[in-house]
N, C-alpha and C positions, 0 to 999 in steps of 0.2 A: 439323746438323753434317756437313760433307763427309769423303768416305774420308779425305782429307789428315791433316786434323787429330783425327779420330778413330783410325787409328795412331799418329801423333803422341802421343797423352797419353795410348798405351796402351805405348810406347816410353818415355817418361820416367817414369810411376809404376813401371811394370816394370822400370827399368833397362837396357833391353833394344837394339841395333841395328836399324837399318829391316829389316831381312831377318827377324829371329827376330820381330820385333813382329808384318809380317805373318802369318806360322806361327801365333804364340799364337791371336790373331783368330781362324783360319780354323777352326783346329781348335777354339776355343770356342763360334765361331757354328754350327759342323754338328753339338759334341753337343747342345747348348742347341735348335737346331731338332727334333732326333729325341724331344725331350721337350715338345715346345710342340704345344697343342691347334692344327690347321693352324686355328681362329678367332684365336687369339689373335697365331698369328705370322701372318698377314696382317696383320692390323691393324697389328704392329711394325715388319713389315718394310717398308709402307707410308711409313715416315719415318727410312728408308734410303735409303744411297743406292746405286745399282744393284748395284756389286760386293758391296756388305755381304747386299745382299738377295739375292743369289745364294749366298753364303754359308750364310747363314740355311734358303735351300730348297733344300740340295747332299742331303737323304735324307729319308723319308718322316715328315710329324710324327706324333706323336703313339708312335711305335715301339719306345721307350725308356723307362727304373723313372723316375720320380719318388724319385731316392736321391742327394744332395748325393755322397756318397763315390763312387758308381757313375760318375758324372755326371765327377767329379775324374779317376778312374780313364778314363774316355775320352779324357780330353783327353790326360790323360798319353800313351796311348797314339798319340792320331793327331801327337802334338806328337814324339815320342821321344824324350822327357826324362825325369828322377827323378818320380817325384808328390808329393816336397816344392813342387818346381818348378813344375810344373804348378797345384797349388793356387794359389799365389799368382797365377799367370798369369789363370788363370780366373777369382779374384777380379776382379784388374784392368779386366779386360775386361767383367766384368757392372756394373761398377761405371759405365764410362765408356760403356757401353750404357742405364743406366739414367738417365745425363744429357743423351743425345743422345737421347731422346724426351718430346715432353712427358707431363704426367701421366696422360692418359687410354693412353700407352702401358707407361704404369709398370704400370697396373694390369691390363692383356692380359698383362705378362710376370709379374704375381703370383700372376695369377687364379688357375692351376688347382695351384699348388706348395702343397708342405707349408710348415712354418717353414724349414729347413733350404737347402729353394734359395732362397725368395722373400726370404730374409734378403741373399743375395748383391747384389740390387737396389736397394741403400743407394747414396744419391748422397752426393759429397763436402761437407763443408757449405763456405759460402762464405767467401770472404774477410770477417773480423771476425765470423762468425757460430761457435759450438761446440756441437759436440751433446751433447746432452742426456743427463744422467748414468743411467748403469745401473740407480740405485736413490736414492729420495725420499732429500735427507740429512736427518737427523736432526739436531735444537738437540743442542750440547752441553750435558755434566752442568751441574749449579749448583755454583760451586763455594766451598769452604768452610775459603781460606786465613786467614791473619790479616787479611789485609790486605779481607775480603771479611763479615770477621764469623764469630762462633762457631757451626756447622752449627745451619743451623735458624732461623738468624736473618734476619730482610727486612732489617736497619741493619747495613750493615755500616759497620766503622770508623771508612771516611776518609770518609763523610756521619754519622756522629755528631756532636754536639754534647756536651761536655763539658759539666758542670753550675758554675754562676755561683758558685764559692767551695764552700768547707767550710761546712757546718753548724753553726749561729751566726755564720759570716763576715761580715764588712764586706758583700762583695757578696751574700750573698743575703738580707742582712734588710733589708725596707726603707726605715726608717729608723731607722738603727742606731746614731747619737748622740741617738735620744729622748730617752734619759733623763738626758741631762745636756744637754743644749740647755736655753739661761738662758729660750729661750721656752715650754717645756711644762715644763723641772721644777719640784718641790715641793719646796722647803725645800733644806739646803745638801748638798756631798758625802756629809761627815759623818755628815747625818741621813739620807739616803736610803743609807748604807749603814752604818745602826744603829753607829756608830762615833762617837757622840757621849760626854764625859766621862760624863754621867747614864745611860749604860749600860753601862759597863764599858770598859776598855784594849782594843785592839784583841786578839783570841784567847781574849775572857774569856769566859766562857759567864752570869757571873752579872755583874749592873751594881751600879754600885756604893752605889745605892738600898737595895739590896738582900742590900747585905754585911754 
């Protein structure tokens, strides 16, 4: 990535005009050097380009806390802005630092930092691509409307099967004119429902055999 276009996309995520853009930089690349092991910022500043690298070695490495806040606080000052401002700036800038190096220089600018700066070296993800959520999600509950079944239940409602008729029903006996089908019954309505004259009127308990 040339100086051009590395101002450049440190001017449009920053918000910023060409003049303050190059300021942020400047002042990002000279505290960010004064904290970088002078191994590691060779190595990075090796795939810069010369004014960035000048930048980068404008004070002695290694000479400064390894403290994200202390680190902000520089900037702010060599920048002479708020340190709301600055923060963001310095984000920006390690950001579009950490994409204008390939990975072996991601890891010179990780190496020797706590969580706190080495977190600042997040590259942007790409177009159609999203990063990766904070925390595993988790399945939701099971849930235990009507329409899902009574809690506790594996069948819920709208995959049940309702049962084939009432009990004795047409539909669930199976063959449920047996006993009056002319090909299996015995003997006449009458007789198969003891309601013949030789045993009484229909209601009677006693036939009339027997009265």
């Amino acid at each position: 990535m040339d100086t051009g276009r590395f101002i450049q996309q440190v001017q449009d995520r920053a918000g910023l005009d060409g003049e303050m853009a190059w300021r942020v930089v400047g002042a990002t690349l000279d505290a960010l050097g004064r904290r970088l092991d002078p191994l590691h910022a060779d190595a990075v500043a090796r795939q810069l380009p010369d004014d960035l690298q000048d930048m980068l070695h404008r004070h002695p490495h290694g000479s400064a806390r390894d403290d994200v806040d202390a680190f902000y606080g520089e900037v702010a000052a060599l920048e002479a802005v708020d340190p709301a401002f600055a923060r963001e700036h310095a984000q920006v800038v390690c950001q579009v630092l950490a994409e204008a190096v390939d990975d072996e220089g991601l890891r010179h600018l990780r190496a020797d930092f706590s969580d706190g700066m080495a977190e600042l070296f997040t590259r942007r993800p790409a177009p159609g691509e999203s990063a990766p959520p904070a925390h595993p999600v988790a399945p939701p509950p099971p849930h235990h409307t009507l329409s899902d079944g009574r809690p506790g239940s594996t069948h819920p409602v709208s995959e049940a099967a309702p049962p084939r008729g009432h009990s004795e029903s047409v539909a669930r006996t199976p063959h449920p004119h047996e006993d009056t089908k002319l090909s299996s019954a015995t003997g006449t309505t009458q007789e198969r429902l003891h309601r013949t004259l030789g045993e009484g009127h229909p209601g009677s308990n006693r036939p009339l055999s027997g009265a």
